[in-house]
N, C-alpha and C positions, 0 to 999 in steps of 0.2 A: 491372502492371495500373494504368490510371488511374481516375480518381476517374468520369472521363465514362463508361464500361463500365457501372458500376453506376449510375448515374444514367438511362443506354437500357433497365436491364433495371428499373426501376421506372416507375411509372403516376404521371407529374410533372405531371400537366392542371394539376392545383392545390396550389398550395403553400399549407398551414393555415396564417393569420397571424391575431393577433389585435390590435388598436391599443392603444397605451400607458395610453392612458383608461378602457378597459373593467375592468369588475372582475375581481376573483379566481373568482370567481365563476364569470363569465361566460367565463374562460378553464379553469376547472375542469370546466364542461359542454363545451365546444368539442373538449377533449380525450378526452372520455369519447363523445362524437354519431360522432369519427373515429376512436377506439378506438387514439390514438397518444399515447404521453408526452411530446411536446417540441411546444411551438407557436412558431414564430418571431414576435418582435413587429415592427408594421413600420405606422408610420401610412400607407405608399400602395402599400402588397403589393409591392415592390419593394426598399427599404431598410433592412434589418437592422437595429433599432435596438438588438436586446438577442431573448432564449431565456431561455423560460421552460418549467420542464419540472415532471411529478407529483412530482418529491425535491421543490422550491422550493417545492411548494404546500404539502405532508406534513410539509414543517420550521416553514413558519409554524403551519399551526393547532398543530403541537405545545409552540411558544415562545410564542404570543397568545393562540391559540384560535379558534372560528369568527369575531373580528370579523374578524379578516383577507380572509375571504372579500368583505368590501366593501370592501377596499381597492382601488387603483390597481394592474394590471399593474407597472405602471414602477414602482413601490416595492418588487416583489420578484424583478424580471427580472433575469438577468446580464447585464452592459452591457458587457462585456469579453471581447468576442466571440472565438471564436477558428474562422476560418474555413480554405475552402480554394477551389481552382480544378479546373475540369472535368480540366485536366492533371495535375492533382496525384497524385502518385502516392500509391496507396490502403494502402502500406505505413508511409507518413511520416504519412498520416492517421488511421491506426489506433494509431501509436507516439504519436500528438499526444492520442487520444481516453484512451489507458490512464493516458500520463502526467500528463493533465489530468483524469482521474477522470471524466472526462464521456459520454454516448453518445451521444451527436445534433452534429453539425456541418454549417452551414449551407456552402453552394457560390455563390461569389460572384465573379461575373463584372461586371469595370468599375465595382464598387459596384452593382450590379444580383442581387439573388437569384435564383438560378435553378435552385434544388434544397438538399434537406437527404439529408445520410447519417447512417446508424447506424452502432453497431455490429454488429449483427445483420446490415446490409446488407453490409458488408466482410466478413466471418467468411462468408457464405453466400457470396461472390463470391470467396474465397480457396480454401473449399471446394470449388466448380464448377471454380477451373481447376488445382488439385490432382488431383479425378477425372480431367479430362483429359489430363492427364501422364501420371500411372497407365495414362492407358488405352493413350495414345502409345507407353510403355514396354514395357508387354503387347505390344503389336502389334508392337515393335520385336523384340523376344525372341522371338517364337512365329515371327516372319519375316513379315511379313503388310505 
């Protein structure tokens, strides 16, 4: 299965990005209005500057405290991206997400963002073509 499957079967109008200047803050609420943990950063909604998720937010105030909440995006976004391509196969993307401890990975085409996956989204799309197998296989056995 590739990575573009599960990126059809989600609602991509809008990819959440929040720009490098804005505050902790103001990416703390962004994330809680879209009820998602990861906001890609990106001064022109296009270029991946860095991924900022609910852990990075939960570890500062528990290392500083609320002033962090006025700090800069860019002072606690991961800048060492680790992305992937619509082709990408979605088992190499999930072996990249376990190993890198991370659940959110951005999809990026020509340097161009053009969708974020989870893990949640891989796991539910591994599940759907499992069931289908299953079912294949039933059908195959009963003679159908």
């Amino acid at each position: 299965m590739l990575v573009k499957s599960i990126l059809k079967s989600k609602d991509i109008a809008e990819i959440v990005t929040i720009g490098p200047e804005a505050t902790m803050e103001a990416a703390a609420k962004l994330l809680s209005e879209h009820g998602i943990g990861t906001v890609v950063v990106s001064s022109d909604k296009k270029t991946a500057l860095g991924i900022l998720s609910e852990r990075d937010i939960v570890r500062q105030l528990a290392k500083v405290g609320a002033v962090c909440l006025e700090h800069k995006v860019e002072d606690y976004m991961t800048r060492k991206l680790v992305t992937c391509v619509q082709d990408s196969n979605v088992q190499d993307a999930l072996s990249q997400m376990t190993e890198g401890r991370f659940r959110h990975m951005p999809v990026v085409e020509d340097g161009v963002l053009v969708g974020i996956i989870s893990l949640g989204d891989v796991v539910k799309a591994q599940l759907a073509e499992v069931a289908m197998e299953k079912t294949a296989l039933e059908g195959m056995i009963m003679g159908h």
